[in-house]
C-alpha positions in Angstrom: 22.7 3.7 10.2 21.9 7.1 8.1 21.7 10.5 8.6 20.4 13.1 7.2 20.9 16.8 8.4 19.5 19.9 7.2 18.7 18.8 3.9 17.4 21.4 1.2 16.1 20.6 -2.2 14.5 22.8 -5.2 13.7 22.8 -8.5 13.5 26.2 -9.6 10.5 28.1 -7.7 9.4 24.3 -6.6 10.5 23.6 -3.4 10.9 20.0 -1.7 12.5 19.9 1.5 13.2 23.0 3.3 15.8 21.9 6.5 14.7 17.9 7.0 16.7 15.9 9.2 16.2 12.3 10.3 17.8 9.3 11.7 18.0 5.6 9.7 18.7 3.1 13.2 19.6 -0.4 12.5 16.9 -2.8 11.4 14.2 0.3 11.1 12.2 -0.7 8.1 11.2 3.1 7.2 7.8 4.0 4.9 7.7 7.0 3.1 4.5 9.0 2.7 4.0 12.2 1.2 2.0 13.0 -2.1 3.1 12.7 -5.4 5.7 15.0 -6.9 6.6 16.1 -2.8 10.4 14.6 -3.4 9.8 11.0 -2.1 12.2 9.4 -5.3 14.1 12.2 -4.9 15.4 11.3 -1.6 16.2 8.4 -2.7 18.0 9.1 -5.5 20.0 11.5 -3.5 20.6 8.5 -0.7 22.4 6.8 -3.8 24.1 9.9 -4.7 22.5 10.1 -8.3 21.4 13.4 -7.3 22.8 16.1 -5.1 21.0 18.7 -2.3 21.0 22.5 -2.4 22.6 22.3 0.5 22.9 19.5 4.1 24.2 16.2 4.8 23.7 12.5 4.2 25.9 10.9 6.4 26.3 6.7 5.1 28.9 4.7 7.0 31.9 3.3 5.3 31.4 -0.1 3.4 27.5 0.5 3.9 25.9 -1.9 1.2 22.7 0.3 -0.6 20.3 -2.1 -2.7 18.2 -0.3 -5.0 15.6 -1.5 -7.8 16.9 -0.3 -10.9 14.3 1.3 -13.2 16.9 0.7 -15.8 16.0 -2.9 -17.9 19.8 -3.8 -18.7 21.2 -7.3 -18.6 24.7 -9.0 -18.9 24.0 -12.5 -18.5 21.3 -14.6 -21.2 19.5 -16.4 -18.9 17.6 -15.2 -16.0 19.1 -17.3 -13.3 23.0 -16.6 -14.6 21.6 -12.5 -14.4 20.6 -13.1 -10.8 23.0 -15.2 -9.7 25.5 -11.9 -10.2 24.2 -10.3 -7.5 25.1 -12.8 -5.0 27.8 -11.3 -2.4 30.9 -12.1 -3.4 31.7 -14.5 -0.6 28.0 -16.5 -1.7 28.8 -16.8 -5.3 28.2 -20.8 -5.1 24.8 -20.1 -3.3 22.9 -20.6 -6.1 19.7 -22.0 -4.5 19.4 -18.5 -2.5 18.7 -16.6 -6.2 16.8 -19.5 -7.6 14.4 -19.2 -3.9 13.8 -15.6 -4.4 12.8 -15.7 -8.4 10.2 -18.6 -7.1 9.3 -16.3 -4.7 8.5 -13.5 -7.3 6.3 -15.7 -9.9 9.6 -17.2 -12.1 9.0 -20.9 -12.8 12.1 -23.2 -13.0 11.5 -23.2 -16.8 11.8 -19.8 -17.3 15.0 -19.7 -15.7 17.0 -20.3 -18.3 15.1 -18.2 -20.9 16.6 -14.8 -21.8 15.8 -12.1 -19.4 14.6 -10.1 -22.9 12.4 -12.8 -23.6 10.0 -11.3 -20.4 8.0 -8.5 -20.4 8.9 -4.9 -18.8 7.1 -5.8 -15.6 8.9 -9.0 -15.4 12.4 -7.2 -16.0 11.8 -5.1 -12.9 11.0 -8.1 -11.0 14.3 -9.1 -11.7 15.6 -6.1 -10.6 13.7 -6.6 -7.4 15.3 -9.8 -7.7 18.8 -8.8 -8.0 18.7 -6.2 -5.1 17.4 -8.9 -2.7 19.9 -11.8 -3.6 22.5 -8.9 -3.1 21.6 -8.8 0.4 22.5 -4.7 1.3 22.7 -3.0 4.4 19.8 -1.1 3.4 17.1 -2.1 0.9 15.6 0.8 -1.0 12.0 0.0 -2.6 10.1 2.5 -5.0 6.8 1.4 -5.6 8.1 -2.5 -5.3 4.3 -3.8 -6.2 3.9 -2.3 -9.6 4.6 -5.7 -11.4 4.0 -7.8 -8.6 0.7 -10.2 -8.6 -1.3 -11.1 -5.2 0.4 -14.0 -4.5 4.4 -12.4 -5.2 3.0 -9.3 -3.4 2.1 -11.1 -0.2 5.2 -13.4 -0.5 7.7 -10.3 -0.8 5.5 -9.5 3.1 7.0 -12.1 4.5 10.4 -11.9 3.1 10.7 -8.3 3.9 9.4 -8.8 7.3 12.0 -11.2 8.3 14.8 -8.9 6.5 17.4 -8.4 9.4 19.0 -5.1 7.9 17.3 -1.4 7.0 14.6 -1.1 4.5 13.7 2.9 3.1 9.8 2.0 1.2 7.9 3.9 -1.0 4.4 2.6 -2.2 0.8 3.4 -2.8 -0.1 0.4 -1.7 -0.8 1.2 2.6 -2.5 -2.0 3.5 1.8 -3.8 1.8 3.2 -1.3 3.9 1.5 -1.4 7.2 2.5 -5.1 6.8 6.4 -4.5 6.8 7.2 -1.0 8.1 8.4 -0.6 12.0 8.4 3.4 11.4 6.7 5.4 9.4 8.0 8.6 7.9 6.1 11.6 5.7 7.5 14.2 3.9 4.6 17.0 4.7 4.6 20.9 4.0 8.4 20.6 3.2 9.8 18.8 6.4 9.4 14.9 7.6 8.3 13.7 10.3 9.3 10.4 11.7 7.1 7.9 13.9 7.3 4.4 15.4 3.9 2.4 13.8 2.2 2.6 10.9 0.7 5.1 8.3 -2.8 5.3 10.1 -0.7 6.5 13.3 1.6 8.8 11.1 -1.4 10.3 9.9 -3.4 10.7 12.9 -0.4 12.3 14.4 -0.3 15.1 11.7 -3.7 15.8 12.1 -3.5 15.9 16.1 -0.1 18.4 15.2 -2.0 20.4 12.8 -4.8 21.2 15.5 -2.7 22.1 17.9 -0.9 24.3 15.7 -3.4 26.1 14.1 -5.6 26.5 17.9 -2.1 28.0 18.8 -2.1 30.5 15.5 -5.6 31.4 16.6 -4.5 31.9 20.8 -1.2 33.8 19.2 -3.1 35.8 16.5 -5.2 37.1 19.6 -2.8 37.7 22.6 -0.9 39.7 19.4 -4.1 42.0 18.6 -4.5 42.4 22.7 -0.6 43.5 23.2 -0.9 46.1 20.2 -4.7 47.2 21.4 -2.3 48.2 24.6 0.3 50.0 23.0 -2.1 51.9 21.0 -4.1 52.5 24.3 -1.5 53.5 26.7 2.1 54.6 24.2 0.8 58.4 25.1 0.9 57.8 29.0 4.0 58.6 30.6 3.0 56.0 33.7 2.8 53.5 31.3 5.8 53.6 29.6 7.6 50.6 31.1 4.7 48.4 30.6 4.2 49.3 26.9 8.0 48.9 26.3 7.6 46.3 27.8 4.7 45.2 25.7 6.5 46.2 22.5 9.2 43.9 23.2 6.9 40.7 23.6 5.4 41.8 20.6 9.0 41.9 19.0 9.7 38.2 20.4 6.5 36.6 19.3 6.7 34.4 16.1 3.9 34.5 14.2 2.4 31.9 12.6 1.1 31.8 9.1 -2.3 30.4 8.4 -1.6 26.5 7.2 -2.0 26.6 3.5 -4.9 24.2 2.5 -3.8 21.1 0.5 -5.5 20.3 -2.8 -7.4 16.7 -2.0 -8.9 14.2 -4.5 -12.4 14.7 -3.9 -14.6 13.7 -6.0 -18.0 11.5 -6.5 -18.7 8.9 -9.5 -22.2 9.4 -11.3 -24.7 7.1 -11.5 -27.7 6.6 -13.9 -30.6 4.9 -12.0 -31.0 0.9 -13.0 -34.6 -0.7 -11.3 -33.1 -4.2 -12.1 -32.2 -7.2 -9.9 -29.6 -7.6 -12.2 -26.8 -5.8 -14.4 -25.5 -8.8 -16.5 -25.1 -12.4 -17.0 -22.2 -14.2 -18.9 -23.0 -18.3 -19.5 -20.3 -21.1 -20.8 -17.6 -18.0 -21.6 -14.5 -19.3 -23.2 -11.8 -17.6 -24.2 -8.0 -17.8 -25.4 -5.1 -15.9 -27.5 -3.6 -19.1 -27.8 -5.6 -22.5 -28.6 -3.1 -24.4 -26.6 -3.7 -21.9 -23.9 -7.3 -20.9 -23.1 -7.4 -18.6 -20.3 -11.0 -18.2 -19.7 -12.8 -21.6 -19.7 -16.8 -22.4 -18.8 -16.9 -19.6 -17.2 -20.5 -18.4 -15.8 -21.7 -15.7 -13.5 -24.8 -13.1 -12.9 -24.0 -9.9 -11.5 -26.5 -8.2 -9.0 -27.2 -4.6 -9.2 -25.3 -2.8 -6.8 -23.0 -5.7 -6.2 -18.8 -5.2 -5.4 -17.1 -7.6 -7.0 -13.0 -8.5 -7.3 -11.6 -10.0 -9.4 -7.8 -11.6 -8.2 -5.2 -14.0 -9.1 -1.8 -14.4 -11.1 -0.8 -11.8 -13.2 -1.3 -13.6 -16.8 -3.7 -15.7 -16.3 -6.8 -13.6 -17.8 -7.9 -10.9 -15.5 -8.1 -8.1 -17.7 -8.7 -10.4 -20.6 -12.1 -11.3 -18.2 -13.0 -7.8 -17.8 -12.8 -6.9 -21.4 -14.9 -9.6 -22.5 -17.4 -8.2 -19.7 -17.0 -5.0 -21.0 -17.7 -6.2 -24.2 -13.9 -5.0 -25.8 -13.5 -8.4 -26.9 -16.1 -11.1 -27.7 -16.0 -14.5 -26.3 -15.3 -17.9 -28.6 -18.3 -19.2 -27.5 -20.9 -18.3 -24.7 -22.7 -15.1 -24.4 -23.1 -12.4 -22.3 -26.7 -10.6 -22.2 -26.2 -7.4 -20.5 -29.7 -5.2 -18.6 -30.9 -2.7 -21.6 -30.3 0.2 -19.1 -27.4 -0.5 -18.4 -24.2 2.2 -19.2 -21.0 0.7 -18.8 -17.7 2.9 -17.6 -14.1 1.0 -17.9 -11.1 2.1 -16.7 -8.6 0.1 -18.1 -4.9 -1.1 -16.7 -3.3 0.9 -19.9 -5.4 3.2 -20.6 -3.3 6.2 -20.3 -1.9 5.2 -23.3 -4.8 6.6 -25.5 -4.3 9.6 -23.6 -3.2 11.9 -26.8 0.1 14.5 -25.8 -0.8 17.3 -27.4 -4.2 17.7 -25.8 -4.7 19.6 -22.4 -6.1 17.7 -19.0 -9.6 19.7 -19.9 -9.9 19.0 -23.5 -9.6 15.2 -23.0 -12.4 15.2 -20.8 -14.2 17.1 -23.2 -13.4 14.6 -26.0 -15.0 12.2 -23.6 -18.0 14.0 -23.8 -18.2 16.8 -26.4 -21.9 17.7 -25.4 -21.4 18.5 -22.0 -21.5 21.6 -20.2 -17.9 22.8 -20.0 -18.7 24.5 -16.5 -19.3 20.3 -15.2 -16.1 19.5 -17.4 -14.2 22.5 -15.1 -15.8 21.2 -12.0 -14.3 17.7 -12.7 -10.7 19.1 -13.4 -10.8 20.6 -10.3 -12.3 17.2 -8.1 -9.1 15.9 -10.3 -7.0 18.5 -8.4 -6.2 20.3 -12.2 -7.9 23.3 -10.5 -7.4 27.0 -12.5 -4.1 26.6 -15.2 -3.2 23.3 -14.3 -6.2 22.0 -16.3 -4.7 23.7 -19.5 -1.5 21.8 -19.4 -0.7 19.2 -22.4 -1.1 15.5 -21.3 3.2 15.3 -22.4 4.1 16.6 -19.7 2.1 14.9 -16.7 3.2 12.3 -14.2 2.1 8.6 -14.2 0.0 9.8 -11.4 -1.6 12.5 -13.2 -2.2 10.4 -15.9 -4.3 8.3 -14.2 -6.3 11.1 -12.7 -7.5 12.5 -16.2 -8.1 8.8 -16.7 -10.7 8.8 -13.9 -11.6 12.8 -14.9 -12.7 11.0 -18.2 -14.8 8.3 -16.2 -16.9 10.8 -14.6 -18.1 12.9 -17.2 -20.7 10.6 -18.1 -23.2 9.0 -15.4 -23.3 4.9 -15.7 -24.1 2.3 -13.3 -21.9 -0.1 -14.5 -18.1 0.2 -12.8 -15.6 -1.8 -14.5 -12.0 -1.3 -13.0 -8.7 -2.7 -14.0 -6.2 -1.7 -11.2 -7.1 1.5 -10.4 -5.4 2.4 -7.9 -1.5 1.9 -9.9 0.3 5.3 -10.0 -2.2 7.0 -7.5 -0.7 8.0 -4.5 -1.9 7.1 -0.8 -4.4 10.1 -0.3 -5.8 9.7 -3.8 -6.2 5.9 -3.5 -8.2 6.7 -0.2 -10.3 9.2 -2.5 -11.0 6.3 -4.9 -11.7 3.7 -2.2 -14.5 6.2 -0.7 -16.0 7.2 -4.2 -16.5 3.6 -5.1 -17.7 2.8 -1.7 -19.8 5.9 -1.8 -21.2 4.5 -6.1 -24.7 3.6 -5.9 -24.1 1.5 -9.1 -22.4 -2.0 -9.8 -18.6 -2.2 -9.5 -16.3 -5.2 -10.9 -12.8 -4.4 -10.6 -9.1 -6.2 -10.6 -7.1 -5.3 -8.1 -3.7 -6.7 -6.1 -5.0 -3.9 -2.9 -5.8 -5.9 -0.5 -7.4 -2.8 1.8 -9.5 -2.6 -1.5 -10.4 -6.0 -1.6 -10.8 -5.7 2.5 -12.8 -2.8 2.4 -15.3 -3.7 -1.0 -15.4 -7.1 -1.7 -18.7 -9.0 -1.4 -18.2 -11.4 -4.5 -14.7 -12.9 -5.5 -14.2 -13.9 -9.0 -10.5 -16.1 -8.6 -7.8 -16.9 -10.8 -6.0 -20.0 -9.2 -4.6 -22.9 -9.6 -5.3 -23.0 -13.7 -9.2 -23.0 -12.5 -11.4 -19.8 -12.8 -14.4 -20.0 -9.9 -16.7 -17.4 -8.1 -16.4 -17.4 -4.5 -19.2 -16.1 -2.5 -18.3 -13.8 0.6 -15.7 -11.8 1.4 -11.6 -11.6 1.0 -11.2 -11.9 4.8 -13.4 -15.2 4.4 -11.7 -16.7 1.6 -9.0 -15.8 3.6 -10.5 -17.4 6.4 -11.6 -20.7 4.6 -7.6 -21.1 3.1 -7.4 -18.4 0.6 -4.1 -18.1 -1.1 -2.7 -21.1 0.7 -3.2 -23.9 -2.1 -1.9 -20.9 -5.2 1.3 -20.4 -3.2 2.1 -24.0 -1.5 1.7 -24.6 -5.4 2.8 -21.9 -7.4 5.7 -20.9 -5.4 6.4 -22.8 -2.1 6.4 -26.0 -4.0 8.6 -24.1 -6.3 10.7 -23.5 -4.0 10.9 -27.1 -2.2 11.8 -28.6 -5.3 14.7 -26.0 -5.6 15.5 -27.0 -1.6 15.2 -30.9 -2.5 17.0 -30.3 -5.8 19.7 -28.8 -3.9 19.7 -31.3 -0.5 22.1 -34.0 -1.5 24.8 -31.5 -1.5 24.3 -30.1 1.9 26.3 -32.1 4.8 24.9 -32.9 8.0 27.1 -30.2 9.6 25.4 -27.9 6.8 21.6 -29.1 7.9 22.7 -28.9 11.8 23.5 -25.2 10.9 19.9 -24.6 8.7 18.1 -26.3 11.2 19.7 -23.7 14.1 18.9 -21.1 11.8 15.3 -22.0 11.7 14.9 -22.4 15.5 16.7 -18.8 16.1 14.4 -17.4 13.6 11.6 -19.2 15.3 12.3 -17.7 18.5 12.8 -14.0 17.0 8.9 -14.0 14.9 7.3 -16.5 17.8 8.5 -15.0 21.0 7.3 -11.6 20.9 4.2 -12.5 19.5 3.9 -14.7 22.5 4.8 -11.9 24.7 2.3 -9.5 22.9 -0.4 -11.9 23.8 0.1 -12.4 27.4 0.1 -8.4 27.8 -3.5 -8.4 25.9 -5.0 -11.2 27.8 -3.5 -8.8 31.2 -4.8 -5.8 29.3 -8.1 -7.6 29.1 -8.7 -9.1 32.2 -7.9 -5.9 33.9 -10.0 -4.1 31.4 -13.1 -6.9 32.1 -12.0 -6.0 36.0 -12.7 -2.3 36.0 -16.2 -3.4 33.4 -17.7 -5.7 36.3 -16.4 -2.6 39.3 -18.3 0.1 37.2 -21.5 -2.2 36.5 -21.9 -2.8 40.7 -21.1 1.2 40.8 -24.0 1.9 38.3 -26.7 -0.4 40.4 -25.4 1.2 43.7 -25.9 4.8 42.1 -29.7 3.7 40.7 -30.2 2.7 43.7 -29.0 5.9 45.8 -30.8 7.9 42.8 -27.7 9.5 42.4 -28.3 11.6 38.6 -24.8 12.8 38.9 -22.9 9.9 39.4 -25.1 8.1 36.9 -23.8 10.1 33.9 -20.5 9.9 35.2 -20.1 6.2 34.9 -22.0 6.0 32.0 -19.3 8.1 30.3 -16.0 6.0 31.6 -18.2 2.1 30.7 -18.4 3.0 26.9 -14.6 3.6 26.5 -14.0 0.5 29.1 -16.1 -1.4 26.7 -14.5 -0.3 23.4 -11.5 -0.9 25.0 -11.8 -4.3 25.4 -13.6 -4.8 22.3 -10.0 -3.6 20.7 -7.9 -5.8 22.5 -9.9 -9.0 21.4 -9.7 -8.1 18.1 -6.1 -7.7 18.6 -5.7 -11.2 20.7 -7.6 -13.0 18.0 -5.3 -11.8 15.3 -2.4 -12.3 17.4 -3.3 -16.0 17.7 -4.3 -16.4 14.6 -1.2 -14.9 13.2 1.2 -16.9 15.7 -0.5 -20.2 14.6 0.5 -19.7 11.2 3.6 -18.3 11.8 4.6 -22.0 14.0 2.7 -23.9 11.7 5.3 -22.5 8.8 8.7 -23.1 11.0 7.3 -26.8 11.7 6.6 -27.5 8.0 10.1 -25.9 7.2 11.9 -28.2 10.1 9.9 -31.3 9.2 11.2 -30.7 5.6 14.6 -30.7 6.9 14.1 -33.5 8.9 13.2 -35.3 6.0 16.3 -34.1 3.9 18.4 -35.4 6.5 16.9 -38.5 6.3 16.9 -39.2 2.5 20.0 -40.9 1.5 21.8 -38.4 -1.8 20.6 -39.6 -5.1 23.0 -40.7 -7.9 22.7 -39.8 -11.2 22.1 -42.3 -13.8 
C-alpha cells in the first residue's frame, strides 16, 4: 500500500540510501535490518513526513491511517485509561473494553488504570504510546524498537497480537528471535540500498551472503576478462590485420562496468577474558531476603549455588526484582538477612541495565576503558576499541556525542579490560543492534567462565540457558533445564492466564452484560473466521510435510536397496555416489520433522486458545446480566 521510489538520503559526507525503492503490499508485516546509524528510523520518520529525502518518492494512498509509537512522553487525559481511550477510531469511541484489553495485554493492572499516566515510569509511558497506536487501529503500524520497555510476558503477548494484525506493520528491533515471530518479509537496508525478501532474517541474511559471492566471483571473472582484452590491445593495436578485432576489443572494454572491490564492514568481534577458577563452584546465596519497601519484599527465601561454568537466566516481570537479584549477587547491595559466600578466586564483571549512565561526556571511548583499568597496556586498551568497532579516530571521540548503541559498546569495551570468570549481565543486548547482539551471544557462548544474566531475548535464553532463575506469579524459584523445557512443562502459561489473560477476562466479563445476543452471535463469528484464517493453513502446511516426508522416507528406503545392490555388484563408483545423495535425503527429513512437530505443537495451542475463547463466550451467553445493588 506504499511506495517508495528512488529514494536519496545524506547527512553531509554521510550517506544513507543511495536510489532504494520498494513496495509495502497489503497485510505485509515488513522487518527492517540494517546496522545502527544505516537510516532505519530515518525511513521512518520520513514515511511520517517528519523528515524529507534529498531527492525520490513516498507514494501513501489517500486517507491511509499511519500509527507510530511516539518517543515523545505527552499526555492530555489524567488517567491512563481516559489517555488510551483517545485513540479509539472515531466511529469506536464507546469501545472501551478494546483499550482496557490492550493495556492488560502490555502489563497495566485494572488498578493502575485510573492512576495518572505521570505517575508511571518512562518505560511505562512508551508502553502507552505502544498502547495508543494499537487501540488506534492504522493502516500501517510503525514499530521502533517496540521491546525496549516490554517484559517477557508483554513481549510474547504483543507476538500474538501483531501476528493476528489484519493491516501493514513496518518493524524495527534488535530483538530477531520477536521478529522472526511476526514478520512475513524481511527487508535490510545494506551498502546504501534495500533489499526485500519473503521469510525471515536468517533467509534475508543468507541471501546477502549467497549475492555477495556471486558478486565478488563476478568482480574477480570481470577483473580478469578486463586484464585479457587490454593484454590484446596492447599485443595486437600495432597490427594492421588486427585492427577490427582490437576496435573491436576496445569497445567491449568501453562497455564493461567495472566493479569495485566490496568495502569490508567493521563487525563486533570480540572475546571476553577469563581468569582460570579450579572450583566446583562460583557462589552460594542461602535464606536471601530482600525489599525497598517492607510491605513489598521482592526477593524472599531465596537460595541457590552456582556451578562453575554454569549459564544461568534470570526472567520474569519487569519490577519484580531482577536486577535487584543480580545486584545483591554482585554484591552492589547487601541482603536483609541471608548470606552469600562467594569462591576466593573468584573476579566478578557486571554489566549493568543503566550503566551507561556512569559513562562520563567529556571523556573519549579509549580513556574510559582506561579508567577501567589504569594499569593496563594501552596497546590491549587499543585492541579492545577496535573489537568495539572504535577502530583509528573513532576511539578519540567524547562519550556526548555517541549513540545508545555505542554506549553500550564502551560499556562492554570496559567489561573486557580485566579478565574474571564471573559474568553477571543485566540486559545486554538493549540498544545493540542485530549483528552486534549475534557478536555477544557468541562471546558469551564462546566464555569459559560462569555467566548469570537477565534478559527478555528469548534466542538468548534459547541458545544459553541451562539453569532458570524465575520471577512468577509473586514466587521466586530455580528451575532446572532449559527455556525450551520450561516451555515445554507450561512455561509462561500460569504468569499470563494470570497476569494478563485473567486480566483481560475480567475486563470481557466486566463488560458482558452489556453485549446483546445479536452482539455475541457476531463475536462468536468473529472467532470462528479467525479460527479458520490461523488453523487452516497450519493444517494445510502439515499435510504438505507429512507428503514431503513420506516421499522423502520413499527415495531413503529406494537408495538403501540401491546401496546393497551396488555392495553387492562391487560397484566403488556408484557406492560414493549414493552415499553422497542419502546424507542430504536424511537431513532432509530430519528438517521436516522438526518442522511437523512444531507445526503440531503450535496448531494445538493455537485451537486450544479459540476453544477457551468460545467456551468463554458460551458461558457469557449463558449468564443472565447482573444488577447493581
Amino acid at each position: 500500500m506504499i511506495r517508495v521510489e528512488n529514494l536519496h538520503k545524506s547527512y553531509g559526507d554521510l550517506i544513507l540510501f543511495e536510489g532504494i525503492s520498494f513496495a509495502l503490499n497489503a497485510k505485509d508485516r515488513l522487518g527492517i535490518v540494517g546496522r545502527n546509524g544505516h537510516g532505519k528510523t530515518t525511513l521512518f520518520r520520513m514515511i511520517l513526513g517528519k523528515e524529507n529525502p534529498d531527492s525520490g518518492a513516498i507514494i501513501i494512498p489517500k486517507n491511509y491511517r499511519i500509527g507510530y509509537v511516539s518517543q515523545n512522553l505527552e499526555f492530555s487525559h489524567d488517567m491512563i485509561l481516559a489517555e488510551a481511550i483517545s485513540a479509539l477510531p472515531e466511529t469506536e469511541k464507546d469501545h472501551h473494553w478494546k483499550a482496557e484489553k490492550i493495556l492488560a495485554g502490555l502489563g497495566f493492572s485494572q488498578t493502575e488504570f485510573q492512576r495518572h499516566p505521570k505517575a508511571f515510569s518512562g518505560g511505562y509511558q512508551v508502553r502507552l504510546n505502544l498502547a495508543k497506536a494499537l487501540i488506534s487501529e492504522p493502516d500501517l503500524l510503525l514499530l521502533d524498537e517496540p521491546t525496549n520497555f516490554l517484559d517477557i510476558t508483554s513481549i510474547r503477548w504483543i507476538e500474538q497480537f501483531l501476528q493476528n494484525w489484519p493491516h501493514e506493520v513496518m518493524l524495527i528491533t534488535h530483538d530477531r528471535s520477536f521478529m522472526d515471530k511476526i514478520v512475513t518479509h524481511s527487508m535490510g537496508i545494506h551498502r546504501l540500498m534495500v533489499r526485500k525478501i519473503e521469510g525471515n532474517t536468517a533467509k534475508y541474511y543468507d541471501q546477502i551472503a549467497v549475492d555477495e559471492e556471486v558478486y565478488e566471483k563476478t568482480r574477480i571473472k570481470d577483473a580478469r576478462r578486463r586484464k585479457e582484452i587490454k593484454q590484446f590491445i596492447t599485443r595486437f593495436r600495432a597490427k594492421a590485420r588486427q585492427a577490427n578485432l582490437v576496435q573491436s576489443r576496445i569497445k567491449t572494454l568501453q562497455k564493461m562496468e567495472k566493479k569495485q572491490k566490496l568495502e569490508k564492514l567493521k563487525i563486533l568481534d570480540f572475546s571476553f577474558s577469563s581468569s582460570p577458577l579450579h572450583a566446583k563452584h562460583v557462589l552460594s546465596a542461602q535464606n536471601l531476603n530482600f525489599t525497598y519497601d517492607r510491605t513489598l519484599p521482592l526477593i524472599r527465601d531465596f537460595n541457590i549455588t552456582v556451578a562453575a561454568g554454569e549459564r544461568i537466566c534470570v526472567v520474569g516481570p519487569n519490577g519484580k526484582g531482577k536486577s535487584t537479584l543480580l545486584k545483591l549477587l554482585v554484591g552492589e547491595i547487601s541482603p536483609q538477612t541471608g548470606e552469600i559466600n562467594y569462591h576466593p578466586a573468584v573476579k566478578k564483571g557486571f554489566f549493568e541495565q543503566g550503566s551507561v549512565k556512569t559513562l562520563v561526556d567529556n571523556r573519549t571511548v579509549m580513556e574510559e576503558i582506561v579508567f577501567s583499568n589504569p594499569v593496563g597496556d594501552l596497546q590491549h586498551t587499543r585492541n579492545i576499541c577496535g573489537a568495539m568497532m572504535f577502530s583509528g579516530d573513532d576511539a578519540l571521540k567524547k562519550i556526548s556525542v555517541l549513540s545508545g548503541g555505542e554506549k553500550s559498546r564502551v560499556m562492554l569495551g570496559k567489561l573486557l579490560v580485566t579478565p574474571v570468570n564471573l559474568l553477571l549481565l543485566d540486559e545486554p543486548t538493549n540498544h545493540l543492534d542485530m549483528e552486534s547482539g549475534d557478536a555477544l551471544l557468541a562471546a558469551i557462548d564462546n566464555f569459559d567462565g560462569t555467566v548469570i544474566m537477565v534478559t527478555h531475548n528469548e534466542m538468548f535464553l534459547h541458545a544459553l540457558a541451562q539453569r532458570l532463575i524465575i520471577f512468577q506469579n509473586d514466587r521466586l524459584e530455580v528451575f532446572d533445564g532449559s527455556y525450551q523445557r520450561f516451555l515445554d512443562k507450561g512455561g509462561w502459561r500460569d504468569e499470563t492466564m494470570s497476569a494478563v489473560n485473567q486480566r483481560q477476562q475480567n475486563l470481557t466479563t466486566k463488560a458482558s452484560p452489556k453485549l446483546t445476543k445479536k452482539d455475541l452471535r457476531r463475536q462468536r463469528s468473529e472467532i470462528i473466521s479467525e479460527r479458520s484464517r490461523i488453523v487452516k493453513p497450519l493444517q494445510k502446511r502439515i499435510i504438505k510435510v507429512e507428503n514431503q516426508m513420506e516421499n522423502e522416507e520413499a527415495e531413503l528406503a529406494r537408495l538403501n536397496l540401491s546401496m546393497q545392490q551396488a555392495a553387492q555388484d562391487q560397484d566403488g563408483a556408484r557406492i560414493t555416489e549414493i552415499s553422497q545423495a542419502l546424507h542430504p535425503c536424511q537431513q532432509t527429513i530430519d528438517r521436516l520433522f522438526d518442522e511437523l512437530e512444531e507445526l503440531t505443537r503450535d496448531l494445538e495451542t493455537r485451537k486450544a486458545e479459540f476453544e477457551t475463547r468460545l467456551n468463554q463466550l458460551d458461558s457469557e451467553a449463558e449468564s443472565p446480566p447482573s444488577s447493581d445493588k
